[in-house]
C-alpha positions, -999 to +999 in steps of 0.1 A: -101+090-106-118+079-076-110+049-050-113+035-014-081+018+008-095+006+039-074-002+069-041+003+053-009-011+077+011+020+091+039+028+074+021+027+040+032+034+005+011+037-022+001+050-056-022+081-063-047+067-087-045+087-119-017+107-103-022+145-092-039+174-110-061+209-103-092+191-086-078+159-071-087+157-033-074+130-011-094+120+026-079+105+050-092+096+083-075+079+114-071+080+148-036+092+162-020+070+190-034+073+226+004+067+233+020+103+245+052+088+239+046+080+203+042+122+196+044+123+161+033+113+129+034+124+091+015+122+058+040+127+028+031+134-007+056+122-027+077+120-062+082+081-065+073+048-047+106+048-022+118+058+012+150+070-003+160+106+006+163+115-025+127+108-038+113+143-035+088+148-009+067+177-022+046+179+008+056+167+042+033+172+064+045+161+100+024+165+131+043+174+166+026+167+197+056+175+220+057+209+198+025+215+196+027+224+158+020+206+128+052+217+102+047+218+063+078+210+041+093+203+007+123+181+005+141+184-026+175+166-037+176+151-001+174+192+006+151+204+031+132+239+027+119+264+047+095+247+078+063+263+077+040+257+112+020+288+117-020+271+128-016+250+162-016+216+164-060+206+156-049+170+163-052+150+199-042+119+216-067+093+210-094+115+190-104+107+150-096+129+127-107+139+090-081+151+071-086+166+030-057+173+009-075+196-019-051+202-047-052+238-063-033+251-090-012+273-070-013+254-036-027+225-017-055+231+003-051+214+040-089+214+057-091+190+094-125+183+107-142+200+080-126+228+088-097+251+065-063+242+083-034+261+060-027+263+028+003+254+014+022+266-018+033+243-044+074+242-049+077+213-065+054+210-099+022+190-089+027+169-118+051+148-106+034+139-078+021+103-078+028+086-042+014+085-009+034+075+026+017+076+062+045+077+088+044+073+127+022+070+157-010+068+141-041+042+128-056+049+094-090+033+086-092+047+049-077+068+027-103+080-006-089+095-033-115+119-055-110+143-085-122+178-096-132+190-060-146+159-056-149+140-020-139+103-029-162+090-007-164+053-002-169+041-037-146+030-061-147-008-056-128-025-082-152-050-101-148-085-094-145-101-125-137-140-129-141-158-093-127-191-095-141-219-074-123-239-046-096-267-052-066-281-042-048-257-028-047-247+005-075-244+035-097-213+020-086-183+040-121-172+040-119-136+028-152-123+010-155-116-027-123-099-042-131-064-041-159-055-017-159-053+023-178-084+042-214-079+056-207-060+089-177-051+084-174-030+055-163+009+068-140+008+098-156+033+122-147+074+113-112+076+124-111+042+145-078+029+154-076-003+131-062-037+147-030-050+131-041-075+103-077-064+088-077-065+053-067-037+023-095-030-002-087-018-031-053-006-024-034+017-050-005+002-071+025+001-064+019-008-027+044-011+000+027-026+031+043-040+069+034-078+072+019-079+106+045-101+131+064-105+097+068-141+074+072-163+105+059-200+098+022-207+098+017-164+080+001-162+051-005-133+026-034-132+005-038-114-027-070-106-049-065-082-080-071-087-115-042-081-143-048-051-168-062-057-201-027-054-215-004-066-190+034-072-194+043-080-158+036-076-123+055-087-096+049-095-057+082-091-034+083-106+007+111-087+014+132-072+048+119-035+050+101-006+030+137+007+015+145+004-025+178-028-022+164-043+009+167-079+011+141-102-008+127-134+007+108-140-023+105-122-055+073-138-074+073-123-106+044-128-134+057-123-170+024-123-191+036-104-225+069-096-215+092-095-246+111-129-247+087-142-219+054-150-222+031-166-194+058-171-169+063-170-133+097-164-122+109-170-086+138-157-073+154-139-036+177-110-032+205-111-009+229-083-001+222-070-038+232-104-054+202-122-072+201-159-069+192-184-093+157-182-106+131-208-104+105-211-132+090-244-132+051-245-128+025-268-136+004-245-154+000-209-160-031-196-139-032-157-144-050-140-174-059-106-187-090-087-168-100-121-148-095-122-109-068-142-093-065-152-054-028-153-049-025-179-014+017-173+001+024-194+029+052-196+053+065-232+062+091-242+084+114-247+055+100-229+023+072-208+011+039-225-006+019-203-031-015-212-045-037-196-073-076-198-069-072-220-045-045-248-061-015-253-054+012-240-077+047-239-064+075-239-035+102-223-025+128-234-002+137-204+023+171-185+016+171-160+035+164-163+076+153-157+100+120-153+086+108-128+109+127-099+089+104-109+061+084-079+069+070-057+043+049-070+010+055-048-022+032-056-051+041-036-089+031-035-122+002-041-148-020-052-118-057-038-094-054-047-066-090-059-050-077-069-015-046-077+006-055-100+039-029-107+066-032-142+082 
């Protein structure tokens, strides 16, 4: 298990590669906010891919400027446990940091700077550990994830597979090949604040990202990744929030070898909990098994317009306004993710 996300948005939700296990470390470095009023901000290793309380947290680790202390938790059954905050607070204002989550048998080993921070004792079974959520006042500019003592390091790029050439679709974006930073720009300085919109590379699955000044006409998301080798489904959601039953914009959702429904793209919005009427109508079918796809969403006065490897493939006419909730992408499924770009 190894793998790079570079400049994720803040909050961020997103899958442990491989999941958790004696050996796995996870690095992440960042910048907290030179804003003394934003005095907080918390890394969460948790049970599932949701902000609902009662997804346990089996680590929350939540740093208090205006306490000075940096508390370690378990949340359990929407239950909270004892608050351990015995170390200081390492972190400052405005300085990088390098954080490493080493996980032990018995406990997860907190180090900041290089440097042995606390030690935490497991009370929820590591096994069932498999997400990651970044809260609060703070920039990431990558998170690595390693195994067996490990340091992830900066590797893990996915492969780039099948590149498709330019059509009909839309004005190329112009981000680089799927997969791999651009010439000049490939680490984010150690611990740099990031600016709202630079791209995800290689981002964990499932991901639950903010949209940067949300789906307002003229955004566009863009999506590299390549399907698994067997691949059932995967699915990309616009919707109104980071929450499990928030509203959904649009709901794009690629059947490959679903039972019943094979090589379809269904289109749909959730309102209020009530599904609309789905939309499956394409020209052709442009996603296959282990080749890349560019995935082109955007936002229109009136309706959405999404391309695939650069041609045009489908609308959908706006139910759901105004379009500036629309401001959280969540991609699932049977699906790498190479790059997410904000435009």
């Amino acid at each position: 298990m190894a793998g790079t996300v570079y400049n994720p948005q803040v909050p961020y939700i997103g899958g442990i590669p491989g999941g958790v296990h004696d050996g796995t470390q996870i690095n992440i470095q960042g910048t907290p906010s030179h804003h003394h009023h934003q005095n907080m901000f918390t890394i969460n290793l948790k049970c599932g891919a949701s902000l609902d309380p009662t997804v346990n947290t089996a680590l929350h680790f939540n740093v208090r400027f205006n306490e000075g202390c940096v508390v370690r938790n378990t949340c359990q059954h929407g239950s909270w446990g004892a608050e351990e905050k015995h170390g200081g607070n390492p972190f400052q204002h405005g300085v990088p940091f390098d954080i490493s989550l080493h996980i032990k048998h018995n406990h997860i080993k907190i180090s900041v700077n290089g440097r042995h921070f606390c030690d935490f004792n497991h009370r929820i079974q590591m096994r069932h550990i498999n997400t990651l959520h970044l809260d609060g006042g703070v920039g990431i500019s990558s998170i690595s994830f390693g195994g067996h003592g490990g340091h992830g390091g900066h590797g893990g790029h996915g492969g780039h597979g099948q590149h498709h050439g330019h059509g009909g679709g839309f004005p190329q974006p112009g981000f680089p090949q799927p997969g791999y930073p651009p010439a000049g720009a490939s680490f984010a300085p150690q611990g740099s604040v990031v600016a709202p919109g630079q791209p995800l590379y290689n981002p964990p699955v499932p991901l639950t990202t903010s949209i940067p000044g949300g789906m307002k006409p003229g955004h566009m998301v863009c999506i590299s990744g390549i399907p698994h080798s067997v691949c059932q489904r995967f699915t990309i959601n616009l919707q109104c929030g980071p929450m499990t039953g928030e509203d959904i914009a649009l709901h794009f959702d690629v059947r490959m070898q679903l039972p019943g429904n094979t090589n379809q793209i269904v289109r749909n919005s959730c309102i209020n909990g009530g599904w609309g009427g789905e939309e499956r109508q394409v020209p052709y079918f442009p996603f296959q098994p282990n080749a890349n796809f560019d995935v082109m969403i955007l936002s229109e006065q009136g309706k959405f317009k999404v391309a695939v490897n650069n041609q045009h493939l489908a609308e959908f006419h706006h139910r759901l306004r105004p379009l500036n909730r629309v401001n959280t992408l969540n991609i699932s499924g049977d699906v790498r993710l190479t790059q997410v770009r904000f435009q």
